[in-house]
TORFISE-283445 format. One record per atom (N, C-alpha, C, CB): x negated, y, z; residue number from 1; atom name; residue in one letter. Coordinates in pm, whole numbers, always signed. Last residue first. Glycine has a CB too. Example, Ala and Ser with C-alpha at 12.3 -4.5 7.8 and 13.67 -1.06 7.14 Angstrom:
# residues 2
      c1      c2      c3    i  at  aa
   -1285    -225    +708    2   N   S
   -1367    -106    +714    2  CA   S
   -1290      +3    +787    2   C   S
   -1408     -60    +572    2  CB   S
   -1319    -569    +780    1   N   A
   -1230    -450    +780    1  CA   A
   -1320    -330    +780    1   C   A
   -1131    -447    +905    1  CB   A
***
This chain:
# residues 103
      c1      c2      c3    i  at  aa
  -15404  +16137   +9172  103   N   X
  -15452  +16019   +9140  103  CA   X
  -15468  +15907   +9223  103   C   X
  -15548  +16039   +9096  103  CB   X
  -15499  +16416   +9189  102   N   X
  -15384  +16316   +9244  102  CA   X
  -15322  +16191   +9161  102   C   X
  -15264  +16403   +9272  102  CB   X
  -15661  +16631   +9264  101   N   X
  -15699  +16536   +9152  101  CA   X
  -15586  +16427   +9216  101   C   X
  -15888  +16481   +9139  101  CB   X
  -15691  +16916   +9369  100   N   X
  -15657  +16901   +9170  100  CA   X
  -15660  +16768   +9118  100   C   X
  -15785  +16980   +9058  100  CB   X
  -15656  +16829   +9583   99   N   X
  -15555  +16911   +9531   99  CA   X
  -15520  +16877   +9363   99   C   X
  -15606  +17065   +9556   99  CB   X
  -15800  +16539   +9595   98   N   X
  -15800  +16692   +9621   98  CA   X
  -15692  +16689   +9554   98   C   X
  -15917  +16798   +9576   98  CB   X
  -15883  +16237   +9768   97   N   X
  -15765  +16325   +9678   97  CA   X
  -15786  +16477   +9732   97   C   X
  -15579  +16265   +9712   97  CB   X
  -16106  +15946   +9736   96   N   X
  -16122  +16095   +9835   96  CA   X
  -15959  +16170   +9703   96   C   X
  -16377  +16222   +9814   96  CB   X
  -16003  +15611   +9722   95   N   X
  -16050  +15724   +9629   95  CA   X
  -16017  +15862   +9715   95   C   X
  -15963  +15720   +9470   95  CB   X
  -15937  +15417   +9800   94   N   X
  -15988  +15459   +9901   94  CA   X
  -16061  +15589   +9841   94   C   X
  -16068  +15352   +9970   94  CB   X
  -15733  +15299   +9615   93   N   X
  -15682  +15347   +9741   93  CA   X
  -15786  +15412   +9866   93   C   X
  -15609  +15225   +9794   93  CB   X
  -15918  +15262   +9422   92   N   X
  -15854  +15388   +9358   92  CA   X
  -15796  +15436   +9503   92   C   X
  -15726  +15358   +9219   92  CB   X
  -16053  +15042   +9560   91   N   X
  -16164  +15159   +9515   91  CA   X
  -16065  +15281   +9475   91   C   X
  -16277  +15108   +9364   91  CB   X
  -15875  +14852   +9476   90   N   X
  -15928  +14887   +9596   90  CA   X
  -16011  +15037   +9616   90   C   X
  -16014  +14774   +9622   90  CB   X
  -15784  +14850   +9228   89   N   X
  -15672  +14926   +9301   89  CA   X
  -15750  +14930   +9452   89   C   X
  -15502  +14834   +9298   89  CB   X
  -16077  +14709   +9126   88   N   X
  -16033  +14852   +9094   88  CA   X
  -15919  +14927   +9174   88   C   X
  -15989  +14851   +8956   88  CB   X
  -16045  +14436   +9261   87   N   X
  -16136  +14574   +9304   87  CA   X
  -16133  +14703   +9277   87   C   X
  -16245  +14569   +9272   87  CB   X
  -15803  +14352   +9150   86   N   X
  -15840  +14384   +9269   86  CA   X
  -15901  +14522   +9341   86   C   X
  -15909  +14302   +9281   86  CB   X
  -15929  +14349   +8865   85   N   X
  -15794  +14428   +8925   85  CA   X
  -15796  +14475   +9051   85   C   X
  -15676  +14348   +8929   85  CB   X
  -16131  +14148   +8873   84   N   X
  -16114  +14353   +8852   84  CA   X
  -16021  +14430   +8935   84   C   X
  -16045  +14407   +8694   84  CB   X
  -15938  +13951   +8938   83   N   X
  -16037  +14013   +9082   83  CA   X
  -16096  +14140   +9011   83   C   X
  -16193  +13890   +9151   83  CB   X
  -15793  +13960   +8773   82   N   X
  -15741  +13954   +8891   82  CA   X
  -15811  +14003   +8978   82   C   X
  -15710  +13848   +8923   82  CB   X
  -15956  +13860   +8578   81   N   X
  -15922  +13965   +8569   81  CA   X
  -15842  +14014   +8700   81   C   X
  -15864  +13967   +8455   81  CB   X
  -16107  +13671   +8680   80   N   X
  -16212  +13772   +8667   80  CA   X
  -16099  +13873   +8604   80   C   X
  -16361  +13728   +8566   80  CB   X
  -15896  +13472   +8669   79   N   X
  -15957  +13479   +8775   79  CA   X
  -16023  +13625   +8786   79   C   X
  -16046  +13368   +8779   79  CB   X
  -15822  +13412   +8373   78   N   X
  -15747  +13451   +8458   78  CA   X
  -15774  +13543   +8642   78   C   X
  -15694  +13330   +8453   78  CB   X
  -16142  +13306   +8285   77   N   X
  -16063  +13452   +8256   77  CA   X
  -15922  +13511   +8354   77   C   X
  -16002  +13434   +8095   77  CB   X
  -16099  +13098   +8409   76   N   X
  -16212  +13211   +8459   76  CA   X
  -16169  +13314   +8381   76   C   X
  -16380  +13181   +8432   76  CB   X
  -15895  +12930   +8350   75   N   X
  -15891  +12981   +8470   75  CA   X
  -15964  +13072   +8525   75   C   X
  -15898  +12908   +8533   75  CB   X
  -16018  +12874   +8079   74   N   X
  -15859  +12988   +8064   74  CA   X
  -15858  +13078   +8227   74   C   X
  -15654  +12853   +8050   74  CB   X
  -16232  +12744   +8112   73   N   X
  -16253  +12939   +8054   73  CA   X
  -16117  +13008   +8072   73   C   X
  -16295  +12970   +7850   73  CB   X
  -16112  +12554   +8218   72   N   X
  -16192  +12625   +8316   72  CA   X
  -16193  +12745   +8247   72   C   X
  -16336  +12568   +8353   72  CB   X
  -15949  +12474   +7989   71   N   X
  -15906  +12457   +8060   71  CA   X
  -15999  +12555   +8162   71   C   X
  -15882  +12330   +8061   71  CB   X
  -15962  +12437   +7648   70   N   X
  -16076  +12479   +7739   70  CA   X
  -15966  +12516   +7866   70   C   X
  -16189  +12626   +7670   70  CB   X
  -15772  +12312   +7451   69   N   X
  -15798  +12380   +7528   69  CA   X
  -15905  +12374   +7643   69   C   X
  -15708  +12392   +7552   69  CB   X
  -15828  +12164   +7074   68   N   X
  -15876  +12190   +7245   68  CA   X
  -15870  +12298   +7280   68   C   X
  -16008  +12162   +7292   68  CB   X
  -15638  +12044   +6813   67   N   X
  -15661  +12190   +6889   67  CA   X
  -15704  +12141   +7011   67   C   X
  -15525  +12297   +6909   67  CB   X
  -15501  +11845   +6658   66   N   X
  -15638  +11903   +6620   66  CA   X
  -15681  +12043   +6744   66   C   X
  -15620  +11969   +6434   66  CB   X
  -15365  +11747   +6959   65   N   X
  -15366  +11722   +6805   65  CA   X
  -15448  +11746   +6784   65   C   X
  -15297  +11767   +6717   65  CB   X
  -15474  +11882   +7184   64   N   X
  -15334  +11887   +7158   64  CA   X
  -15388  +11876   +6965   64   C   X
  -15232  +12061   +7240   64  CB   X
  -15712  +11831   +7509   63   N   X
  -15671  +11821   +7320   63  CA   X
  -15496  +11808   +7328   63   C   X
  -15758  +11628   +7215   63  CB   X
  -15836  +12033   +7735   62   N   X
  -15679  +11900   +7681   62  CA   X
  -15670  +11893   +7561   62   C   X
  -15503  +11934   +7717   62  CB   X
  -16078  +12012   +7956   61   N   X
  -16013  +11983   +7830   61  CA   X
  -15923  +11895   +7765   61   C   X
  -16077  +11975   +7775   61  CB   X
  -16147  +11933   +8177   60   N   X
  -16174  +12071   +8185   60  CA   X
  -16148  +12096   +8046   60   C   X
  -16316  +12116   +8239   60  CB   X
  -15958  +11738   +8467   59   N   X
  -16016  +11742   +8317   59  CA   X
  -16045  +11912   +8285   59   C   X
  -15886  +11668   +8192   59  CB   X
  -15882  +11812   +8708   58   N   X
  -15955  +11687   +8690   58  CA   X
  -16002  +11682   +8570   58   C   X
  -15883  +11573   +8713   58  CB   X
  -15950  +12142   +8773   57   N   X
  -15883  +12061   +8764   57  CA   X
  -15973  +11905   +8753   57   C   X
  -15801  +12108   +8661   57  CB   X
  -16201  +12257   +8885   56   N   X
  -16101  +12295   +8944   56  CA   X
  -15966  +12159   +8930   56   C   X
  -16073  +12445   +8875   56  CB   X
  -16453  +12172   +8740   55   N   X
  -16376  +12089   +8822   55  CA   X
  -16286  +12168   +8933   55   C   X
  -16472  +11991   +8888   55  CB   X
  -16590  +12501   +8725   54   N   X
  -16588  +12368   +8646   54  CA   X
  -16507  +12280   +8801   54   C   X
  -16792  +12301   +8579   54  CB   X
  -16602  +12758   +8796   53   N   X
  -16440  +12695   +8813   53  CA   X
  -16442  +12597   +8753   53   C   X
  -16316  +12768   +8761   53  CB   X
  -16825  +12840   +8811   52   N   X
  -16778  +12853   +8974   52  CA   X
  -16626  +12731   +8923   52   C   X
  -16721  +13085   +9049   52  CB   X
  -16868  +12821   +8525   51   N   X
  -16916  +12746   +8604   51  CA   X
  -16893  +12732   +8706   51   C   X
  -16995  +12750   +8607   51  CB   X
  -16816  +13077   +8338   50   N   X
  -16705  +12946   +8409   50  CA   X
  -16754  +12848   +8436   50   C   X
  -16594  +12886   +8335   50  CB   X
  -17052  +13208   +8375   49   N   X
  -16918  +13289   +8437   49  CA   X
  -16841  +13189   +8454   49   C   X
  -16839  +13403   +8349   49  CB   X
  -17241  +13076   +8310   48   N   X
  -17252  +13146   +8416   48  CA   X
  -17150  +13169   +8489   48   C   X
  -17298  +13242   +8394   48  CB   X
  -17114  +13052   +8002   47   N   X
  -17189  +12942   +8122   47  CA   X
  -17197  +12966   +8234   47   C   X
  -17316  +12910   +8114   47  CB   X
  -17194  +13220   +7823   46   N   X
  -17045  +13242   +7899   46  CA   X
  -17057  +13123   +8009   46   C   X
  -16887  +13218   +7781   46  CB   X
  -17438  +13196   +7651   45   N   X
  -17400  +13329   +7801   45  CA   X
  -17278  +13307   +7854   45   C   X
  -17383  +13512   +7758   45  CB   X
  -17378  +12977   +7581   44   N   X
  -17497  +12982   +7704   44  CA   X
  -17472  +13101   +7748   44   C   X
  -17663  +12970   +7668   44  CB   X
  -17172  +12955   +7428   43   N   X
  -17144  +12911   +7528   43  CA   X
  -17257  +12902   +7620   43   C   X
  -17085  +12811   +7504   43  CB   X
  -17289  +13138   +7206   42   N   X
  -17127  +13216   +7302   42  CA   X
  -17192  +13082   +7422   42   C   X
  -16871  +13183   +7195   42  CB   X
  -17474  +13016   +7158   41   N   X
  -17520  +13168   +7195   41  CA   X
  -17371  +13183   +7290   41   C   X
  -17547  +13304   +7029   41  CB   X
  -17367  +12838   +7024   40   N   X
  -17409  +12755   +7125   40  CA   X
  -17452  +12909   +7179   40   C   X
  -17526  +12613   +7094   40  CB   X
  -17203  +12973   +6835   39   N   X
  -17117  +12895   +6912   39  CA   X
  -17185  +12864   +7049   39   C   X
  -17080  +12769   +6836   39  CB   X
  -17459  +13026   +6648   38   N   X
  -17357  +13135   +6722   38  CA   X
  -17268  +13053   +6849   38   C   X
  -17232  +13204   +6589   38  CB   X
  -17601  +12829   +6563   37   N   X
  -17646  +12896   +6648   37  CA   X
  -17553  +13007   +6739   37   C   X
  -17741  +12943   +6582   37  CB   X
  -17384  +12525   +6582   36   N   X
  -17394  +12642   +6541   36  CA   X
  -17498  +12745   +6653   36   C   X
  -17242  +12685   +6522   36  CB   X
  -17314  +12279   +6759   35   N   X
  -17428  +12295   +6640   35  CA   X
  -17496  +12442   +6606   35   C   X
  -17356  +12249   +6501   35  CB   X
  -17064  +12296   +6778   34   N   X
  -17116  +12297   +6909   34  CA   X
  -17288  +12354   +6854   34   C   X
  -17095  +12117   +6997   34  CB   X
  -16815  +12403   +6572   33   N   X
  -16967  +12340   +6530   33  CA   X
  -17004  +12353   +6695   33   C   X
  -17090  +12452   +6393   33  CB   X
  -16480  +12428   +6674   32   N   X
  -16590  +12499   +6600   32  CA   X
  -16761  +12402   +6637   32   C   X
  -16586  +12689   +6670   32  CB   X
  -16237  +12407   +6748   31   N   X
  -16340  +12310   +6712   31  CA   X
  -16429  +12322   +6631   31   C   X
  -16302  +12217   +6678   31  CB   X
  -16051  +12628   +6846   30   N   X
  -16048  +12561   +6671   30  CA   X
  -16158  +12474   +6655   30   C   X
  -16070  +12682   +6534   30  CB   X
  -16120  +12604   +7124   29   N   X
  -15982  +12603   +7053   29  CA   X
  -15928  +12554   +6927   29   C   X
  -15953  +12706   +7042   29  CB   X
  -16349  +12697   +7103   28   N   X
  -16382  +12568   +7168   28  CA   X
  -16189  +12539   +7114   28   C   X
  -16454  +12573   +7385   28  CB   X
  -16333  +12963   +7018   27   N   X
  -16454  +12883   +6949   27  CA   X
  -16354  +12757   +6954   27   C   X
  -16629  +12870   +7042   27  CB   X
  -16150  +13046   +7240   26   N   X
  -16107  +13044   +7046   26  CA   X
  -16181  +12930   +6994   26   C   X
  -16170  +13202   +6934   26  CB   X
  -16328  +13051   +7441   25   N   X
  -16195  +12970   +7464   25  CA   X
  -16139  +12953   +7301   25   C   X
  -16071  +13067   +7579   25  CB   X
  -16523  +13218   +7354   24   N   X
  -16577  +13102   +7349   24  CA   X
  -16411  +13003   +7365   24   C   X
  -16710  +13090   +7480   24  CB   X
  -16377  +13453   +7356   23   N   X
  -16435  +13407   +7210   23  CA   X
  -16460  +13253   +7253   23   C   X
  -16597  +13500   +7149   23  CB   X
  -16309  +13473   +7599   22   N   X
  -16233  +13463   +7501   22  CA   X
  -16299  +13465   +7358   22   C   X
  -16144  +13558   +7520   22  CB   X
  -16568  +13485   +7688   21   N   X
  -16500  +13409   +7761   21  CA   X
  -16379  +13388   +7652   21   C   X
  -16468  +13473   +7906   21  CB   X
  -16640  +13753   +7591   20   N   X
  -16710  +13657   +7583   20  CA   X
  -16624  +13545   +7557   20   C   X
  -16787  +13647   +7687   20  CB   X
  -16411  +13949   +7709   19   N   X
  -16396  +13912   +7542   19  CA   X
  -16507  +13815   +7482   19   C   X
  -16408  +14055   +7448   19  CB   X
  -16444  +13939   +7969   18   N   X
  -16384  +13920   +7919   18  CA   X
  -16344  +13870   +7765   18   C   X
  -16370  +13979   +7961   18  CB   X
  -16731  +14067   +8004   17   N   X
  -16674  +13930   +8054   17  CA   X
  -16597  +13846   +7936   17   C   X
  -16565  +13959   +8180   17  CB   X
  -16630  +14310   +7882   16   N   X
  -16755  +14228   +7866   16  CA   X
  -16709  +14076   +7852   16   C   X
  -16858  +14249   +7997   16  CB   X
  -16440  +14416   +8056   15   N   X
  -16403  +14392   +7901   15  CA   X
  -16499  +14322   +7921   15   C   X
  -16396  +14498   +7774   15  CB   X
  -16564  +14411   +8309   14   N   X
  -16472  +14291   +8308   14  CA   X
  -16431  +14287   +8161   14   C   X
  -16340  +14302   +8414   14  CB   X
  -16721  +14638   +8281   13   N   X
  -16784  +14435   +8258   13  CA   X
  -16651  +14378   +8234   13   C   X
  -16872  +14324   +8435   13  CB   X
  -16522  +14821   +8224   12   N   X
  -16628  +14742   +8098   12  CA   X
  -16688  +14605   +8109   12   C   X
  -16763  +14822   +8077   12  CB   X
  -16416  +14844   +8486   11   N   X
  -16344  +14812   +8364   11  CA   X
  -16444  +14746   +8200   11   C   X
  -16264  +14969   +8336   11  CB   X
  -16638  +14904   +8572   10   N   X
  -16557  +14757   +8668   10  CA   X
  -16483  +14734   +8541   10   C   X
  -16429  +14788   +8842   10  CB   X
  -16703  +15190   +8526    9   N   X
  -16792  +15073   +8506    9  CA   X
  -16706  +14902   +8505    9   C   X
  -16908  +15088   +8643    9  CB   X
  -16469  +15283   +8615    8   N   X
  -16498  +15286   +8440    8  CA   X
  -16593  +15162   +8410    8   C   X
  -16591  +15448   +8379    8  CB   X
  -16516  +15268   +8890    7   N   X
  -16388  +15204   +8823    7  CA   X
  -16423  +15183   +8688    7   C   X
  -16253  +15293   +8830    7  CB   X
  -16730  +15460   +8895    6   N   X
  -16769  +15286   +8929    6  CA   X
  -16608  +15209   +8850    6   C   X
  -16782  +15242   +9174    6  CB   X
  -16634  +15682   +8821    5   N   X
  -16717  +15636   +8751    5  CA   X
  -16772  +15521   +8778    5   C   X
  -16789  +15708   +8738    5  CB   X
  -16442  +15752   +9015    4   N   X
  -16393  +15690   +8848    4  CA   X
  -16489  +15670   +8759    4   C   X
  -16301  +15785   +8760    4  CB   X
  -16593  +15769   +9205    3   N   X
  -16512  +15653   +9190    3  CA   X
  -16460  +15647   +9068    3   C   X
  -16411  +15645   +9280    3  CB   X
  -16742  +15989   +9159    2   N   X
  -16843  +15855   +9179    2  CA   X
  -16729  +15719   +9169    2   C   X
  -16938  +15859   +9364    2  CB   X
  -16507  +16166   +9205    1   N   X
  -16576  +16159   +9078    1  CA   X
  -16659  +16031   +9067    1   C   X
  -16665  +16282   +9061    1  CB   X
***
């Protein structure tokens, strides 16, 4: 029971996370106002999270015509779902099984 209630938890940050990180990759996608109180709100809380993966590559943005990709938010989203993942099939294989719960 304590495990599908830490799994439930693991699943919300990582939505959390998640749909930050993907707003700000959209924002920074359609070249949205850096200006904006909203834009600069997405990219001070999402700061934290793709900061471990600034300079993974050599550039952390590829323009394609009118469109930037955010390059580190793609790899921190890729990253933070992998490692949910992780942790969640870790926690389900060490999950206690009764009779009634086979899972």
């Amino acid at each position: 029971m304590v495990f599908r209630v830490i799994i439930k938890i693991l699943y919300s940050i990582l939505l959390a996370i998640e749909t930050l990180i993907a707003i700000k990759f959209v924002l920074v996608f359609i070249g949205a106002n850096s200006g904006n109180v909203f834009v600069s709100w997405i990219t001070m809380i999402t700061e934290p999270f793709i900061m471990p993966f600034n300079g993974i590559l050599g550039a952390s943005q590829v323009s394609l015509s009118v469109f930037t990709i955010d390059l580190n938010a793609f790899i921190a989203m890729i990253v933070y779902i992998l490692l949910a993942l992780f942790l969640i099939e870790l926690l389900k294989a060490f999950t206690p099984t009764t009779p009634n719960n086979n899972e």
